[in-house]
Backbone as CSV, one residue per row, in Angstrom:
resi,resn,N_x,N_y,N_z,CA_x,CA_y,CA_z,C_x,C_y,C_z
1,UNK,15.304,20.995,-2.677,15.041,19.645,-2.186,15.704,18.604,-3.083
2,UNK,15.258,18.563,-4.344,16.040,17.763,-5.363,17.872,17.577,-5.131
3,UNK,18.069,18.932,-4.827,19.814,18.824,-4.385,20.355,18.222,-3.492
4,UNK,19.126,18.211,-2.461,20.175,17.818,-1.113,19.682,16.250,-0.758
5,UNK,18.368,15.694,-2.253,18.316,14.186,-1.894,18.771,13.257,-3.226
6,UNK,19.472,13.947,-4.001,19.913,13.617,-5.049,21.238,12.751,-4.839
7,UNK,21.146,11.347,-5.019,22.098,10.152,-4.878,22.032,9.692,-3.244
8,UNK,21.105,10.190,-2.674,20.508,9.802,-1.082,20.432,8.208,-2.093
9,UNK,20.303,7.349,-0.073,20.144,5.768,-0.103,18.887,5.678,0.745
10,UNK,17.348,5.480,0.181,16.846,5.100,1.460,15.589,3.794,1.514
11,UNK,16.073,3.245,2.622,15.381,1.988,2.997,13.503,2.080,3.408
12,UNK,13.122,1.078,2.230,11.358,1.705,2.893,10.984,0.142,2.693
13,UNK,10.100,0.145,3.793,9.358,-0.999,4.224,7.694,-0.716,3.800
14,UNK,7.111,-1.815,3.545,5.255,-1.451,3.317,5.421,-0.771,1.825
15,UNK,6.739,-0.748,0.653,6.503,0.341,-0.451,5.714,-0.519,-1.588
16,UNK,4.868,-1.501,-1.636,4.129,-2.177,-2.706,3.163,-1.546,-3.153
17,UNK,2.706,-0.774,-2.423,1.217,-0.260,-2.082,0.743,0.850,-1.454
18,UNK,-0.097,1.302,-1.322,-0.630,2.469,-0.682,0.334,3.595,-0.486
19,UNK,0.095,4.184,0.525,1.089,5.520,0.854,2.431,5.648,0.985
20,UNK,3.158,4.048,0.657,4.806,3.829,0.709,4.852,3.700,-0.759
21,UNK,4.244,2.870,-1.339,4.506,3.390,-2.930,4.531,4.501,-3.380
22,UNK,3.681,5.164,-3.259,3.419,6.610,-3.532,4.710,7.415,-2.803
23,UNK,5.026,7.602,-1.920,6.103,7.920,-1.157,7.499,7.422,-1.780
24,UNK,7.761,5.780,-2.075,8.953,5.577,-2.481,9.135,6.124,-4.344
25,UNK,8.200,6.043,-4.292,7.911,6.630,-6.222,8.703,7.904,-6.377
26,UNK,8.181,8.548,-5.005,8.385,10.211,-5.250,10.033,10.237,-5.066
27,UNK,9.930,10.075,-3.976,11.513,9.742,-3.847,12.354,9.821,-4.487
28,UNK,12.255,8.558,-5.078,12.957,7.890,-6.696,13.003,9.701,-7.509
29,UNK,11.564,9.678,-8.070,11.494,11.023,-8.526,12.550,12.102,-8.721
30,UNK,12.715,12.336,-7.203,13.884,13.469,-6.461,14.703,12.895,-6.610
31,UNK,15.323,11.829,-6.846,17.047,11.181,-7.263,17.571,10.061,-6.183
32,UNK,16.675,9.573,-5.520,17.078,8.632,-4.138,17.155,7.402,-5.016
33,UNK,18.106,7.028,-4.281,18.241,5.005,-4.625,17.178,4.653,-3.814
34,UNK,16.317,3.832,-4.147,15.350,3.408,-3.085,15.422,1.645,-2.917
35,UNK,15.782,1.233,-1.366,15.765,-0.042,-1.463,14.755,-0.918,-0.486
36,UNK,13.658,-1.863,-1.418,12.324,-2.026,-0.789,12.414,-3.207,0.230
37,UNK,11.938,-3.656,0.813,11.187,-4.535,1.681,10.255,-5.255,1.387
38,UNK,10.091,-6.701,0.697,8.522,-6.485,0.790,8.487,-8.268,1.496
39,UNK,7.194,-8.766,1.183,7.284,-10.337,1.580,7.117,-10.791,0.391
40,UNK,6.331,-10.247,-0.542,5.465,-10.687,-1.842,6.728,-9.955,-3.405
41,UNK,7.363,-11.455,-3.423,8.227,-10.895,-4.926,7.622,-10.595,-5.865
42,UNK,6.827,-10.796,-6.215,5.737,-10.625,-7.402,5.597,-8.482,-7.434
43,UNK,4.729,-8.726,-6.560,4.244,-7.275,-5.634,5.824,-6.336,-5.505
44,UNK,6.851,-7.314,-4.869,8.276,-6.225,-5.240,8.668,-6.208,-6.279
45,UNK,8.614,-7.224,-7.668,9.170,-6.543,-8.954,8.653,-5.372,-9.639
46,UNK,6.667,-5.434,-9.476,6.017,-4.440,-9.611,6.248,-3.099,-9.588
47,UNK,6.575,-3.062,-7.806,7.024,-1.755,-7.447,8.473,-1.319,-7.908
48,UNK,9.191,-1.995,-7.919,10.927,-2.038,-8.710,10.693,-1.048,-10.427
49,UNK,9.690,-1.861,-11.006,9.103,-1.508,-12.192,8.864,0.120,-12.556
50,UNK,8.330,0.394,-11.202,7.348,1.896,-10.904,8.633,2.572,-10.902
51,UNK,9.256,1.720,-9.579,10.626,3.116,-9.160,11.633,3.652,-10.700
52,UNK,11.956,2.447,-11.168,12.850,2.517,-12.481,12.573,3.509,-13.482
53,UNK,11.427,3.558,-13.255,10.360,4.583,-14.253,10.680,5.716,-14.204
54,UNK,10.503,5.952,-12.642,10.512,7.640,-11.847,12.005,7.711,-11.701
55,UNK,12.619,6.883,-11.213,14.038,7.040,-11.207,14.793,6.211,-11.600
56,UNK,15.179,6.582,-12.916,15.603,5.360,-13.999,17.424,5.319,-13.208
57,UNK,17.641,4.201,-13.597,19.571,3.942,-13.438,19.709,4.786,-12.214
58,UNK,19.165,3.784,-11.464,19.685,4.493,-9.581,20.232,3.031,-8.748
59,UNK,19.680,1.807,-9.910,19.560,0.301,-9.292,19.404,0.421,-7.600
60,UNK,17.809,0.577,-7.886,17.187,0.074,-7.190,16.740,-1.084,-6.723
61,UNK,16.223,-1.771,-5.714,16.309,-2.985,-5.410,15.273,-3.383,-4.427
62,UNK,15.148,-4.735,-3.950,14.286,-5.308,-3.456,14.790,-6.624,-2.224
63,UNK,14.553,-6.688,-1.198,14.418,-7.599,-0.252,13.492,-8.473,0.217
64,UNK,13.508,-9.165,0.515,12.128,-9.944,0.381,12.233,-10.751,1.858
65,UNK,11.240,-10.479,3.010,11.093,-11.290,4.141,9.780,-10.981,4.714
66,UNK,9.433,-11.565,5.155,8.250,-11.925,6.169,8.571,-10.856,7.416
67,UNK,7.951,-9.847,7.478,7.922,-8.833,8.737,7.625,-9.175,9.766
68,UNK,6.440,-10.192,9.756,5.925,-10.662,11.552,6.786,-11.441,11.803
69,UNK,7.982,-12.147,11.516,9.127,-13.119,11.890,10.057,-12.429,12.530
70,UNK,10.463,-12.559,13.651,11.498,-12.197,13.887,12.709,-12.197,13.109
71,UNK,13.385,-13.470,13.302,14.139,-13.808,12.181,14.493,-13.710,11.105
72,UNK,13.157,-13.184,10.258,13.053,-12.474,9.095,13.678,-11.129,9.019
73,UNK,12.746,-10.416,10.133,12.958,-8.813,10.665,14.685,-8.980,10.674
74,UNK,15.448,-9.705,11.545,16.593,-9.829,12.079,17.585,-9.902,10.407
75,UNK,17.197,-11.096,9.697,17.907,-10.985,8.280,17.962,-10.445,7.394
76,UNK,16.852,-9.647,7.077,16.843,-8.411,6.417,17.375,-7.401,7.027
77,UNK,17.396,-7.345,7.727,18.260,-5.865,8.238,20.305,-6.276,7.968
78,UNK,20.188,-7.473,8.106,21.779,-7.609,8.225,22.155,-7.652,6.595
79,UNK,21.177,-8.148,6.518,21.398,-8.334,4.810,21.659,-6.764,3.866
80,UNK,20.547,-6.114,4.087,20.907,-4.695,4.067,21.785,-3.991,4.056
81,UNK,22.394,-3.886,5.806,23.774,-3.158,6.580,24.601,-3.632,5.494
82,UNK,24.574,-5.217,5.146,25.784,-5.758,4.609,26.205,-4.935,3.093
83,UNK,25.008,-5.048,2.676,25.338,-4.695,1.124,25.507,-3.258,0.475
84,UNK,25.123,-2.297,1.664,24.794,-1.299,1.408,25.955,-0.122,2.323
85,UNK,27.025,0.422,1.513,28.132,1.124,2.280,27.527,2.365,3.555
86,UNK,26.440,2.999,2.780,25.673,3.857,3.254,23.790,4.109,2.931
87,UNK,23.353,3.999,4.134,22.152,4.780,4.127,21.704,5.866,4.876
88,UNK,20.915,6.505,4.274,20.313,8.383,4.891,19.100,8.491,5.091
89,UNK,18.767,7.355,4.786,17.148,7.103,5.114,16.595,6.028,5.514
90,UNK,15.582,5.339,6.408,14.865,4.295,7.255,13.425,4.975,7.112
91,UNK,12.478,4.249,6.309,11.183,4.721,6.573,10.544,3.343,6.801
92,UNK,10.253,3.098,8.006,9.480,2.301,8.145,8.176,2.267,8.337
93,UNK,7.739,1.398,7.545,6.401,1.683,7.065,4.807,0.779,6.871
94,UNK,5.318,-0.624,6.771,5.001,-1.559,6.673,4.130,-1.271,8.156
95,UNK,2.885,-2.152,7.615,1.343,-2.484,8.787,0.527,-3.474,8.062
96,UNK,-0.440,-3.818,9.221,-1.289,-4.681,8.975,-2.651,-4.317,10.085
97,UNK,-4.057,-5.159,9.462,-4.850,-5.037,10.618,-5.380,-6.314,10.709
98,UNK,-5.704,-7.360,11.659,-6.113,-8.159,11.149,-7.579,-8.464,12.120
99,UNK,-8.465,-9.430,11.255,-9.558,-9.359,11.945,-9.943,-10.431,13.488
100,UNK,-8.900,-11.139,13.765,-8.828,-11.727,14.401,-7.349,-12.029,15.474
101,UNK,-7.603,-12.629,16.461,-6.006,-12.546,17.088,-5.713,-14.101,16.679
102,UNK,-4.399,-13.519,15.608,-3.457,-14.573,15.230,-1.958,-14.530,15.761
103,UNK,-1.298,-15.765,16.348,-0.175,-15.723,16.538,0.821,-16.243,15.682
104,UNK,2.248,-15.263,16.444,2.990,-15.641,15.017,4.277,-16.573,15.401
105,UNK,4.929,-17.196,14.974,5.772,-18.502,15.274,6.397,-18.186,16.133
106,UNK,7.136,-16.610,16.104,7.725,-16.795,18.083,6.600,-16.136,18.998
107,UNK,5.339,-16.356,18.703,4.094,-16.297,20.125,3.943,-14.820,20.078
108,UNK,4.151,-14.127,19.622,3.922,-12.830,19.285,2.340,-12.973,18.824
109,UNK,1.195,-11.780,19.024,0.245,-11.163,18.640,0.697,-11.072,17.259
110,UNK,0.540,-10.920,16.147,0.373,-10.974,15.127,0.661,-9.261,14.626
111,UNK,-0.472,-8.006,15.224,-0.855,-6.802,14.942,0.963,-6.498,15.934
112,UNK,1.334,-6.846,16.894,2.534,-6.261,17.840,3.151,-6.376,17.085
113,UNK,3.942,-7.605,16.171,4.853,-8.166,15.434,5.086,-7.180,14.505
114,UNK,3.920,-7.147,13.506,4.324,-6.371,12.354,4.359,-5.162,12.310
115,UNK,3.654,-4.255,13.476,3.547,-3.130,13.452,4.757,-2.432,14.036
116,UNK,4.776,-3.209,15.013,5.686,-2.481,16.285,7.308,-3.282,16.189
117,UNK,7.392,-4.358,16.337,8.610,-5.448,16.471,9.530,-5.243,14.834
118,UNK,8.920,-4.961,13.713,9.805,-4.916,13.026,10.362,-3.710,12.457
119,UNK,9.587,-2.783,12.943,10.176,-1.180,13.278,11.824,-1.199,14.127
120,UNK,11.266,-1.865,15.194,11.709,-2.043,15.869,13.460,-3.143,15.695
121,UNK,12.996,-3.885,15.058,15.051,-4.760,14.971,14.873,-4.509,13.372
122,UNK,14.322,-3.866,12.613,14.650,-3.567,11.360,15.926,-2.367,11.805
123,UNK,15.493,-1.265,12.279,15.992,-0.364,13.208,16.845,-0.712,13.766
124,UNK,16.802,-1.130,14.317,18.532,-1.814,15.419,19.257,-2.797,14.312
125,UNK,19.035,-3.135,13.660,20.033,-3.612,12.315,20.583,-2.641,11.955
126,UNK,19.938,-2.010,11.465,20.471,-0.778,10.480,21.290,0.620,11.302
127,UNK,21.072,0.872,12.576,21.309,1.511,13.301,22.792,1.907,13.506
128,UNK,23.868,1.123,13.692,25.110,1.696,13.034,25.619,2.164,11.638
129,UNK,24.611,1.643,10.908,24.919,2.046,9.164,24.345,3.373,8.868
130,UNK,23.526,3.586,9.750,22.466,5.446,9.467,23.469,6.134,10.501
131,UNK,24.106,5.581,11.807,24.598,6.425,12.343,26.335,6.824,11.372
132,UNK,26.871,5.975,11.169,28.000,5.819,10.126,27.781,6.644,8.790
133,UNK,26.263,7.228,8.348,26.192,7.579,7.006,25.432,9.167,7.607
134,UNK,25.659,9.609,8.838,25.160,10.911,9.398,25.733,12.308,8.841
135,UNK,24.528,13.002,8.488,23.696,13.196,8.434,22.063,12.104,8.286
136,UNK,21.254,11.554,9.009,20.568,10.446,8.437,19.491,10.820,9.405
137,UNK,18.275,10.283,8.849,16.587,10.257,9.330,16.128,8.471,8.970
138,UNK,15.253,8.570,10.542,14.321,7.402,10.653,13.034,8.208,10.557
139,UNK,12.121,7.438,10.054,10.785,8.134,9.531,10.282,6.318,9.789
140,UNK,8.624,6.612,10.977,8.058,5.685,11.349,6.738,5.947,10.796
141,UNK,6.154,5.654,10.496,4.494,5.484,10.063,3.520,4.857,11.323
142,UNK,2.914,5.959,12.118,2.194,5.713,13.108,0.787,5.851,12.850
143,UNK,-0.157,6.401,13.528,-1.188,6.790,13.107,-2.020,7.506,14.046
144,UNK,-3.167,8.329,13.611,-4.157,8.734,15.080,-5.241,7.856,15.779
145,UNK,-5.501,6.448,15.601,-5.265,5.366,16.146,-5.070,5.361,17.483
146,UNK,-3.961,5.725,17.886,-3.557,5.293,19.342,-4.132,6.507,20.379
147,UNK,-4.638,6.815,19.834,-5.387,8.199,20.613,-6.605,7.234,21.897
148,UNK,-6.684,7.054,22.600,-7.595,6.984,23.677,-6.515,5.669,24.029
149,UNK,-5.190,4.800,23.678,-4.780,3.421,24.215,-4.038,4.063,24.796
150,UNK,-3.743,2.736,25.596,-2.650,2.880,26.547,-2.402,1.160,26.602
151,UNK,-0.780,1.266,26.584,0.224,-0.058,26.432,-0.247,-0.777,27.591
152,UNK,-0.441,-2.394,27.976,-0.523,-2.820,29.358,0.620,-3.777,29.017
153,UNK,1.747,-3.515,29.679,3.170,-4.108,29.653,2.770,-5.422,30.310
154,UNK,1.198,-6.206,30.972,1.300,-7.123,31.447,0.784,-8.120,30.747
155,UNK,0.202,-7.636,29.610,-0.363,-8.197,28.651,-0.032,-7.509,26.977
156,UNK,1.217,-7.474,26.545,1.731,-6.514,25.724,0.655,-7.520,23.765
157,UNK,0.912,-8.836,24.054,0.356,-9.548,23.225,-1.221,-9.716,23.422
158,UNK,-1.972,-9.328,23.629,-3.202,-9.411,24.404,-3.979,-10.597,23.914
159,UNK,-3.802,-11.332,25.235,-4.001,-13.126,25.227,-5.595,-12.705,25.981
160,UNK,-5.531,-11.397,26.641,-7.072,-11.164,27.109,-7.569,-10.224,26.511
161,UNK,-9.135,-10.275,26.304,-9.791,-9.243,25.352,-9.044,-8.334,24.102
162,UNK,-8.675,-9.643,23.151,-8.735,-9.160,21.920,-10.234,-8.619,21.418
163,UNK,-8.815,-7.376,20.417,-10.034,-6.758,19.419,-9.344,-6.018,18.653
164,UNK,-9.478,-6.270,17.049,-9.069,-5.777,16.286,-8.610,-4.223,16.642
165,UNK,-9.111,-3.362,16.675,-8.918,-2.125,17.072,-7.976,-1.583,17.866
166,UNK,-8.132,-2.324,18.880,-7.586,-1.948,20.795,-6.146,-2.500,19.608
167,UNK,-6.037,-3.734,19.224,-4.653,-4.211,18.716,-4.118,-3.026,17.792
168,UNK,-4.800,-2.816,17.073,-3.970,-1.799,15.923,-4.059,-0.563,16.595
169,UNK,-4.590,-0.377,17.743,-4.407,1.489,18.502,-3.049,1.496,19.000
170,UNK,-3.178,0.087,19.839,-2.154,0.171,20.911,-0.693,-0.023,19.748
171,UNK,-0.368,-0.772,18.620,0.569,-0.816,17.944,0.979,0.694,17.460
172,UNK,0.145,1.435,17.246,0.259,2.648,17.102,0.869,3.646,17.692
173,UNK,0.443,3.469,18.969,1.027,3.911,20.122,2.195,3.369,20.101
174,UNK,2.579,2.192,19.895,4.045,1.552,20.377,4.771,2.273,19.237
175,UNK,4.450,2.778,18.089,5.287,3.446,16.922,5.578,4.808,17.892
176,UNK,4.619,5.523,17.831,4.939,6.778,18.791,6.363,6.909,20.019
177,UNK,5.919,5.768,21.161,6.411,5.526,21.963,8.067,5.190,21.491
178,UNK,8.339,4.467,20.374,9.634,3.837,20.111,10.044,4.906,19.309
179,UNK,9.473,5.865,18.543,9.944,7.233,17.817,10.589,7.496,19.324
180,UNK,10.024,8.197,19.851,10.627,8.779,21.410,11.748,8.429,21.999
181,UNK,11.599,7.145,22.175,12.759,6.648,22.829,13.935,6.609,22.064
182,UNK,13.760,6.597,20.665,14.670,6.328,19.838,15.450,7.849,19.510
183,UNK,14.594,8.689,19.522,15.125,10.018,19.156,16.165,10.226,20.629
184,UNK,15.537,9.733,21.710,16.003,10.411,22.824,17.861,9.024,22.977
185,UNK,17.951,7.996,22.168,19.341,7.330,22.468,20.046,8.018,21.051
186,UNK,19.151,8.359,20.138,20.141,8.919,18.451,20.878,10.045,19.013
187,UNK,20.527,11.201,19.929,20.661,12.270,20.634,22.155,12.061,20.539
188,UNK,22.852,13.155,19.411,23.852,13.518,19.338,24.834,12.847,18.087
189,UNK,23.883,11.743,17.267,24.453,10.996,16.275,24.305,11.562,15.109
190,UNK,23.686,12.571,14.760,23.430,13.367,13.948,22.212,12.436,13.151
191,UNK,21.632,11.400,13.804,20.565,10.581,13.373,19.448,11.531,13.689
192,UNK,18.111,11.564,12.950,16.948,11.770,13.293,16.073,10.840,13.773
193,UNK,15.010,10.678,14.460,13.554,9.809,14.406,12.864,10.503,14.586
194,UNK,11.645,10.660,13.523,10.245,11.173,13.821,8.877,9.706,13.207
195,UNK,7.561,10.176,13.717,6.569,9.680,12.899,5.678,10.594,12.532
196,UNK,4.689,9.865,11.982,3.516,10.707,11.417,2.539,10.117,11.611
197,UNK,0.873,10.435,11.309,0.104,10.067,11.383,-0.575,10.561,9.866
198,UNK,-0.198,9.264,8.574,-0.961,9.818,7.354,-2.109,10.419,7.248
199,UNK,-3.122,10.697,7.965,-4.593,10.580,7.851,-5.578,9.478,7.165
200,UNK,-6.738,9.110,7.135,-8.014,8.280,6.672,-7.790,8.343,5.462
201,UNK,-6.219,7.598,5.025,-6.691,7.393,3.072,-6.631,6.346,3.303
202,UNK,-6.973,6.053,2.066,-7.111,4.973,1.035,-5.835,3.716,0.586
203,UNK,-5.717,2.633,1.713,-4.871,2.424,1.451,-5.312,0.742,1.161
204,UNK,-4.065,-0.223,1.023,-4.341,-1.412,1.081,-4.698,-1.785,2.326
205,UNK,-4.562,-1.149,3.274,-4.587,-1.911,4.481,-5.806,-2.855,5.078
206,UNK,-5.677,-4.215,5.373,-6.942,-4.848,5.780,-7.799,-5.332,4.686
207,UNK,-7.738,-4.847,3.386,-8.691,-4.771,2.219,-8.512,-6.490,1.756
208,UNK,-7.494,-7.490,1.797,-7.309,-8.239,1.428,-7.973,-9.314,2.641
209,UNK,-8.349,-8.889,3.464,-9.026,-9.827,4.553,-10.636,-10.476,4.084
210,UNK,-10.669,-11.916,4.594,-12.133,-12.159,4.158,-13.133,-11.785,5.073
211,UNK,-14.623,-12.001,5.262,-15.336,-12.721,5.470,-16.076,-10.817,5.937
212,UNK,-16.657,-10.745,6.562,-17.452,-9.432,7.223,-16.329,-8.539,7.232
213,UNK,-15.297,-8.742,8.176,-14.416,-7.444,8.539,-13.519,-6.624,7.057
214,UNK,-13.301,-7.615,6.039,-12.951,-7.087,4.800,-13.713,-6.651,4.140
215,UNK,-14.956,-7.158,3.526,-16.472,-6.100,3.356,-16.105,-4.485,3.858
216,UNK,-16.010,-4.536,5.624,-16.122,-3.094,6.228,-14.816,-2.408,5.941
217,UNK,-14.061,-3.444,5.842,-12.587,-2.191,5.267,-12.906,-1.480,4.173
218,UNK,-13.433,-2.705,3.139,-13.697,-1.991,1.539,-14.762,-1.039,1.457
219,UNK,-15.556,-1.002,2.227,-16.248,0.002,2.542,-16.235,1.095,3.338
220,UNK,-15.325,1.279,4.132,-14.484,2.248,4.617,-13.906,3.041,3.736
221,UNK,-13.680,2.366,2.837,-12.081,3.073,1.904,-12.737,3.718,0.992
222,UNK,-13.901,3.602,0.833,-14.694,4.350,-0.192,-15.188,6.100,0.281
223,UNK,-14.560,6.003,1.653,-15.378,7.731,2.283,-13.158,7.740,2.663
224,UNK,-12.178,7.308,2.010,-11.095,7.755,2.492,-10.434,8.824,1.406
225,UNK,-9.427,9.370,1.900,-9.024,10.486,1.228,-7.805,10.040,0.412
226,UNK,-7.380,10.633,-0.415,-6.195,10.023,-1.694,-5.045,9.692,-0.859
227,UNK,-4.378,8.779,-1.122,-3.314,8.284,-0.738,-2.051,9.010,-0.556
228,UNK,-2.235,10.102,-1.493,-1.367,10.856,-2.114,-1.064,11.969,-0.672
229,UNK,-2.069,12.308,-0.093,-1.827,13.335,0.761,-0.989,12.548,1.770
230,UNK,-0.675,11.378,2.806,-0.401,10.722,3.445,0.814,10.358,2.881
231,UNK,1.098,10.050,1.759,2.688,9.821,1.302,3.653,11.331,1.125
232,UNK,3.182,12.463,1.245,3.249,13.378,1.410,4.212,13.724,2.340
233,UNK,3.589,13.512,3.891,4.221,13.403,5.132,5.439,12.806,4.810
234,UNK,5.252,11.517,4.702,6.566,10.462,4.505,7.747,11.285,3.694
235,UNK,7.184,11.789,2.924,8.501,12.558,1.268,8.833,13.383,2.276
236,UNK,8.066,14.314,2.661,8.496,15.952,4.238,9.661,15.274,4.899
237,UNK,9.174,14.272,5.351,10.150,13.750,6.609,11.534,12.844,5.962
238,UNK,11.351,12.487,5.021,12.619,12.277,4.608,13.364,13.199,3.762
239,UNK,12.612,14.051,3.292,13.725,14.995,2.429,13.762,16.511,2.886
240,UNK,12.682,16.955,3.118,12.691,18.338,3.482,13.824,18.969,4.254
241,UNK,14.805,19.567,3.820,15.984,20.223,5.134,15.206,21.123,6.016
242,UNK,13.515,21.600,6.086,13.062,22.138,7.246,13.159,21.242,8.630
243,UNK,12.947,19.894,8.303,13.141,19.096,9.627,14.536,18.389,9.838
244,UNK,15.409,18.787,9.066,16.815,18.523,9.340,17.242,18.709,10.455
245,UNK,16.265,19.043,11.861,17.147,19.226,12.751,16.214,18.594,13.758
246,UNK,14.998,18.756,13.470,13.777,18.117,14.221,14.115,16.597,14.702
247,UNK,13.882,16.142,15.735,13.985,14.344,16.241,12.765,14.192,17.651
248,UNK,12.340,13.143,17.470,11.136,12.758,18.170,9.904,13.245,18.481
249,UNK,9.329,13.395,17.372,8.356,14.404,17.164,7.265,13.493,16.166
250,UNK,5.949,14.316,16.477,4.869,13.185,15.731,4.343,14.535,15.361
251,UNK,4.163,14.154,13.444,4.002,14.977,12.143,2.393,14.300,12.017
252,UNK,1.499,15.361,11.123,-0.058,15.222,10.780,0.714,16.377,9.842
253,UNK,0.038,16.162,8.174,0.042,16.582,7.327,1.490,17.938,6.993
254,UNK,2.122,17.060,7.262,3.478,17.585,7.064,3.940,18.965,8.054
255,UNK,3.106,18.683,9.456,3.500,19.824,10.711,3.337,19.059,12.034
256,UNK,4.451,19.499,12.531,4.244,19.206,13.835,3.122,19.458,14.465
257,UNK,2.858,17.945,15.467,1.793,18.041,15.983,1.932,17.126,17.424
258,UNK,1.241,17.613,18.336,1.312,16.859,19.596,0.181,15.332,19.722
259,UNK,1.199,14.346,20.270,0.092,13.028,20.281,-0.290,13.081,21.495
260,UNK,-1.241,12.223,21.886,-2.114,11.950,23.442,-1.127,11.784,24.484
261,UNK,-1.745,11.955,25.444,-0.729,12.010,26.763,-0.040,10.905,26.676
262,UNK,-0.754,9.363,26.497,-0.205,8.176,26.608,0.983,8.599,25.668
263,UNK,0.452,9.119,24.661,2.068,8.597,23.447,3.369,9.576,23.667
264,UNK,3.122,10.341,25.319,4.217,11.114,25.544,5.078,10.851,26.758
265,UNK,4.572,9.588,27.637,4.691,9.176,28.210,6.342,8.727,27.727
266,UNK,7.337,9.349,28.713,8.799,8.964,28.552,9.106,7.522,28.966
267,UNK,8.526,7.442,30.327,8.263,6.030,31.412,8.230,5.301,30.544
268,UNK,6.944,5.412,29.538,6.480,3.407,29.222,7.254,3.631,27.809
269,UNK,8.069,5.373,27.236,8.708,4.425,25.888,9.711,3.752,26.725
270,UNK,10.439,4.370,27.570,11.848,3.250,28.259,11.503,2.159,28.116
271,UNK,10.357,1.654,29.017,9.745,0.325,29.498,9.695,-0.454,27.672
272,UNK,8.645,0.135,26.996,8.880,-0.661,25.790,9.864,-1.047,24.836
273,UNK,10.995,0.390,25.026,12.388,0.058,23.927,12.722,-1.314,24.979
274,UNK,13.097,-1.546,26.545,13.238,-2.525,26.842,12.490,-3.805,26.942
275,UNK,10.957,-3.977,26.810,10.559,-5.215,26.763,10.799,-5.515,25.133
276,UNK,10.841,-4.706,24.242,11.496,-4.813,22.911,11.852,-6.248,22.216
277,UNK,13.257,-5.063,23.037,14.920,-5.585,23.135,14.730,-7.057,23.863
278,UNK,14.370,-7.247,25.078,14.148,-8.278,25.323,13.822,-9.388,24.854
279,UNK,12.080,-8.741,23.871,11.603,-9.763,23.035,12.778,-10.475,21.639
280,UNK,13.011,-9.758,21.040,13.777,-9.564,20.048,15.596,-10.419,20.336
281,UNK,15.770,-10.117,21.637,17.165,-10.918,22.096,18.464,-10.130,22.310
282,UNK,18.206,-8.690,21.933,18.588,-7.948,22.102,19.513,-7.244,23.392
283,UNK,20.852,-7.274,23.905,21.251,-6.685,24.988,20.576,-5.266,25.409
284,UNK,20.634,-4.510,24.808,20.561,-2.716,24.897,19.176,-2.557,24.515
């Protein structure tokens, strides 16, 4: 493993914290340049700090944008492509939960934006630079979450009956769904896409929220399992040459595993890579 990711380039989103730190750490570890994502510079020199440690003189690096922005999503990715001759890796990773429905400056749901939308044109930025640097893997961070949702393309932002939950299932699902579709246009680029579903650790997620619903996160996180097992998956799927050949497929503890009917649904990934693209401004 060390051999075949040794002087690898790979792009990780969400790596400040929880199961992407742990994940981009390891990485580093094994010999990868790792180049972060974050919104919070503070929080990215930190992690810069960690990587240097584990993988000293790889100059590693840091980007800094706002994920629920489009625009953001859109400049970081170009910014990236630009600077970077080659990458072999896309782990996108970055989430949020939030306790309320907030919108975000282009009218986006808040939970759609960050979960799903910047997977999503982070990805289509980078998308000729992974196909150009092939051999290459996309690695999405989904979850088991989306197990009982199903997408309503008529209400994709849900302006009716919000709820924390239903929002972060169905984003979940849209990770699944856009793995799929995505594996099924890489088809033949020597690109990969898979996701995973870390399991119930312990992560930052939600923990920084006030009032009742942050209470129940922090108290959640106290019956969750180490972080460590869940960044796990992520390291499998980007380095392991067992899935070197594997694409559109949803991973639980570093094995293939089948998601709910909804998240196999070919129909609504089409439908979503295109209301996407749409949202986003996207031709294709």
């Amino acid at each position: 493993m060390e051999a075949r990711i040794h002087g690898k380039v790979i792009v990780i989103t969400g790596a400040t914290s929880g199961i992407g730190q742990i994940a981009a750490t390891r990485l580093a570890a094994l010999g990868a340049r790792i180049i972060v994502v974050a919104r919070d510079p503070g929080r990215a020199d930190a992690t810069l700090s960690a990587l240097r440690e584990a993988g000293p003189n790889l100059a590693h690096s840091a980007h800094i944008a706002d994920l629920s922005i489009l625009a953001e999503m859109a400049r970081v990715g170009r910014e990236i492509a630009a600077a970077e001759p080659r990458i072999d890796v896309l782990i996108n990773n970055a989430g949020n939960v939030f306790p309320t429905r907030q919108v975000t400056p282009d009218g986006l749901e808040r939970t759609f934006a960050t979960n799903h939308m910047a997977y999503f044109v982070l990805t289509r930025e980078l998308r000729e630079r992974l196909i150009a640097s092939a051999p290459a893997r996309i690695v999405n961070t989904a979850s088991a979450a989306h197990i009982g949702r199903r997408l309503d393309f008529d209400d994709l932002q849900l302006t009716r009956g919000f709820s924390t939950m239903t929002a972060y299932g169905r984003s979940k699902l849209a990770n699944i769904l856009f793995t799929r579709e995505l594996a099924r246009r890489l088809a033949g680029t020597g690109v990969t896409a898979n996701c995973l579903h870390p399991g119930f650790v312990a992560t930052g997620l939600g923990q920084r929220s006030g009032g009742i619903f942050g209470l129940m996160v922090r108290f959640s996180m106290l019956f969750a399992g180490r972080p460590e097992r869940g960044a796990q998956t992520i390291v499998h799927l980007a380095s392991s040459p067992d899935v070197a050949s594997v694409s559109g497929a949803y991973f639980i503890s570093s094995r293939e595993a089948e998601p709910s009917p909804a998240a196999r649904d070919d129909v609504a990934a089409r439908r979503l890579w295109e209301e996407s693209a749409r949202i986003a401004g996207y031709a294709d």
